[in-house]
C-alpha positions in Angstrom: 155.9 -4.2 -139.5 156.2 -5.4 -135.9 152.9 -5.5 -134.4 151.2 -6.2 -131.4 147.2 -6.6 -130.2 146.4 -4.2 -127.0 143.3 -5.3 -124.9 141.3 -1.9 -124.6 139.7 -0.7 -122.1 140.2 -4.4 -119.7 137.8 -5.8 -122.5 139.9 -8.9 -124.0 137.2 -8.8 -126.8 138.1 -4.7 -128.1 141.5 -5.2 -129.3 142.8 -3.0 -131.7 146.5 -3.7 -133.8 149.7 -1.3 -132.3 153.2 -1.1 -133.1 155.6 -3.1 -131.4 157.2 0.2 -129.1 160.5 -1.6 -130.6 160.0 -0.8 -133.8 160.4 2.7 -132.4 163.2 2.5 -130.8 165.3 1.0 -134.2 163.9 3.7 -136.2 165.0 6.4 -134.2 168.5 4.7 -133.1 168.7 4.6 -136.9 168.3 8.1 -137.2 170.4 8.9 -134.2 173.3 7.1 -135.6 172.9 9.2 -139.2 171.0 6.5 -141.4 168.1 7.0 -143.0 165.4 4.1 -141.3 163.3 5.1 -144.7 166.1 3.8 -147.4 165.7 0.3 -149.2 168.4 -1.5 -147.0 167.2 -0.5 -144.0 162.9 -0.2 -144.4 162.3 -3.9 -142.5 165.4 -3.7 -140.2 163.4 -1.9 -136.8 160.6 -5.0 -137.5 163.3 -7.1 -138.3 165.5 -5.6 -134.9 162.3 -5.7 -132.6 161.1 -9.6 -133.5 164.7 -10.4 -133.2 164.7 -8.8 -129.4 161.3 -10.2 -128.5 162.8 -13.7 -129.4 165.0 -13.7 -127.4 164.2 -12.7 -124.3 161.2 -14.6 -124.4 162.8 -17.5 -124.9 161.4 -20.6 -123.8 163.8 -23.5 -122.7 160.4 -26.3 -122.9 160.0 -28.8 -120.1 162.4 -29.3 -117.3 161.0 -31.3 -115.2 161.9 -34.7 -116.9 163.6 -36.9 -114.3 165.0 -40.4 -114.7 165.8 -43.2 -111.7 169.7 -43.1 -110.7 171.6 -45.9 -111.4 172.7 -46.3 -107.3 176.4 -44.9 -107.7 178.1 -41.3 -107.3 179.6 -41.7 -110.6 180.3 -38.0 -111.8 178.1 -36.8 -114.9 179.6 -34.2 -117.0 178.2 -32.5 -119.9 180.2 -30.2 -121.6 180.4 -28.0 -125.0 177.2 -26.6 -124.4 177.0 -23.6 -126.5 175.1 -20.3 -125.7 174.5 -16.8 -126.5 173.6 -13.7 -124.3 173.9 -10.1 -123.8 176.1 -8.1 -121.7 174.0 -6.2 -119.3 176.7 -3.3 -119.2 176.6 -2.9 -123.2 173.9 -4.6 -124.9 176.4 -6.7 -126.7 176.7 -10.1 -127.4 178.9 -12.8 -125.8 179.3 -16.3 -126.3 180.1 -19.0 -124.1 180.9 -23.1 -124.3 179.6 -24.2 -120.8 180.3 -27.4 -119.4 177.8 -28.9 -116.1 179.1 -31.3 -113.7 177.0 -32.9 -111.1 176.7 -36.1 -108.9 173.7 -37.7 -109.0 171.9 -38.3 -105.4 168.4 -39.7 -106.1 167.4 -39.2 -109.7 169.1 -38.5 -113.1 168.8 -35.2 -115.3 167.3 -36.0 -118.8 170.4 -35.2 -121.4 168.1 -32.2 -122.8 168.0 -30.3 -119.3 171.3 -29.1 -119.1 171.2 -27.4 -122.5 167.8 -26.2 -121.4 168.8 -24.9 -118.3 172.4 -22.9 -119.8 170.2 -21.5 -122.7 167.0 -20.7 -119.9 169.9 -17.9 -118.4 171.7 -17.1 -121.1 168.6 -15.6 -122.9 168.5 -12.3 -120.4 171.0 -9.3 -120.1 174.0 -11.4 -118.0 177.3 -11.2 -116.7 179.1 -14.3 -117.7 179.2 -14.4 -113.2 176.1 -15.0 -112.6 175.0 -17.0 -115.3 177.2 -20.0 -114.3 176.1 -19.1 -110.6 172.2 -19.5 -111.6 173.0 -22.9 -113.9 174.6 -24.7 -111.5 171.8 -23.6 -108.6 169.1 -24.9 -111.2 170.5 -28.0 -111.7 171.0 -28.9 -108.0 167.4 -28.0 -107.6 166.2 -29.9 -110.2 168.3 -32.8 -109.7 168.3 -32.6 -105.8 171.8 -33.3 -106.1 174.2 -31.2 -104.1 177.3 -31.5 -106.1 177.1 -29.1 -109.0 179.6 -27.2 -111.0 179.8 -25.2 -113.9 182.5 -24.2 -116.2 182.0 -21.3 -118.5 184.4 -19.9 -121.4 183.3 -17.1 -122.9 184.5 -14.3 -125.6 182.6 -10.9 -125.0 181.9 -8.5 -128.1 182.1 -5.7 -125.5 185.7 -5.9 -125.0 186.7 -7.8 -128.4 185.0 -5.1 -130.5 184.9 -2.2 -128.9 187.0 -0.6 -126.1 189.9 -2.6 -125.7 189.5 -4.3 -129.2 191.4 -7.3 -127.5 189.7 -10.5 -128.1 190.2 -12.7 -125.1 188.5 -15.7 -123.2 187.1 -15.2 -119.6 186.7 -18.5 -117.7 184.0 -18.7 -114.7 183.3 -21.3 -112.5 180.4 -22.2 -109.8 181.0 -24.7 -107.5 178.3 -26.4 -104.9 178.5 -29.0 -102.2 181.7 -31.1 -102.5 182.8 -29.1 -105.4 183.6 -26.1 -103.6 185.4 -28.1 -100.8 187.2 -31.1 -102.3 190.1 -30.4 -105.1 190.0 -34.2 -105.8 186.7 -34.0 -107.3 187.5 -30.9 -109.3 191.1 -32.6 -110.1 188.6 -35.8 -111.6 186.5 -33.2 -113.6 189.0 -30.5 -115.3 190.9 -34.2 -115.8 187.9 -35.4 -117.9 187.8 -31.8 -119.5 191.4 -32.4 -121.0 190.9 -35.9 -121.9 
């Protein structure tokens, strides 16, 4: 069972042992659905669904702060196949996406680790596919203090390839920053990478 300690009365010291409210929630969408939350199958599955929940959305990405000296050029950097899962906010399903982050260093460098750390630090939170390249590609020129970002998103969606529609299909979303979003010469060089 799913359980959590609740500080009573303010007093960090009286702490008494509750059900995780999630718990809840599975049993009775069990229920609602016709299943019996009570069977053999199914007895651990609202622990099982509320751990699986609190993971992750309280995901934590670890340090992103690690910056390395640039190596004095405008070279571009591009990290791509960068796989991560989130939830549709309109559904509650899952979708997956293979994210690739370009960026032109300025001052410092972005440790290898970040930009997996950054994608997975959005993904873990009810998203549209939209946004979440939007808020990568602002984190990394933040962290990185470089202007030129972008970020390339493929993604398949549960929401339409299971239900609805039933038509799997693969949305592409793009951010672009600084001279990203003006010059098609320095998107030509990345999608050319991309295909190489």
């Amino acid at each position: 069972m799913s359980v959590t300690d609740v500080e009573l009365d303010g007093d960090p010291s009286a702490t008494r042992t509750t059900e995780d409210p999630l718990v809840g929630i599975a049993r009775q969408l069990l229920e609602e659905i016709g299943e019996d939350p009570n069977r053999d199958g199914l007895r651990d599955t609202p622990a099982r669904f509320a751990r699986w929940w609190r993971e992750f959305t309280n995901y934590d990405p670890g340090s992103l702060g690690t910056l390395f000296e640039s190596i004095g050029t405008s070279q571009l950097v591009v990290v791509s196949g960068i796989q991560v899962w989130s939830l549709c906010e309109h559904h509650l399903l899952p979708f997956n996406c293979s994210v690739t982050i370009a960026y032109r260093p300025t001052g410092q460098l972005l440790g290898l680790s970040k930009f997996a750390r950054v994608a997975h630090q959005y993904a873990h939170r009810l998203q549209v596919q939209e946004r979440l390249v939007d808020q990568i590609a602002m984190e990394i020129s933040t962290l990185s203090g470089a202007p030129d970002v972008a970020v390339v998103a493929k993604g398949e969606h549960l929401c339409m390839s299971m239900r609805g529609i039933k038509a799997p299909a693969q949305m592409t979303s793009t951010a672009y920053r600084g001279d990203f979003s003006t010059d098609p010469g320095l998107r030509g060089e990345l999608f050319d990478l991309l295909r190489a």
